[in-house]
C-alpha positions, -999 to +999 in steps of 0.1 A: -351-497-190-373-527-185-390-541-156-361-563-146-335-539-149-324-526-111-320-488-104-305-474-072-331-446-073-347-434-043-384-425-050-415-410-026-450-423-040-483-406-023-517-426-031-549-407-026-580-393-036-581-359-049-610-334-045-619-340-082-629-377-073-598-389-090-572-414-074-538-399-079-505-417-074-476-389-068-444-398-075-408-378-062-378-387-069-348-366-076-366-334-076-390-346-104-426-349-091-449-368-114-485-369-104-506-395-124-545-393-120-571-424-124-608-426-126-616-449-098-624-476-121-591-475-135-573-473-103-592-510-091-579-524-126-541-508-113-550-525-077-554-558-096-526-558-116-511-550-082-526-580-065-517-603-094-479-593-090-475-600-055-488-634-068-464-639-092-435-621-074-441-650-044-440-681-065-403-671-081-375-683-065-351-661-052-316-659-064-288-657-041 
């Protein structure tokens, strides 16, 4: 599976801070939970990679 390839999969994702001073994303789907766990200087470089896919994600043209 590669990052173009479409799933119908419906997913629940949790972002938060944990009580360990981590940032965890939690992710549900299908009855398979998968909690992932950042130092918070890893989660900003996630939040940019974020940032910087919105940006690209608006300047293609949608198809039809």
């Amino acid at each position: 599976m590669g990052i173009n390839n479409e799933r119908d999969i419906e997913a629940n994702m949790q972002i938060g801070p944990t009580d360990l001073g981590m940032v965890r994303i939690f992710i549900e789907a299908n009855g398979v939970e998968i909690p992932m766990d950042f130092e918070p200087e890893e989660a900003e470089e996630i939040a940019e990679e974020i940032r910087a896919a919105i940006i690209a994600a608006r300047s293609v043209k949608k198809r039809r």
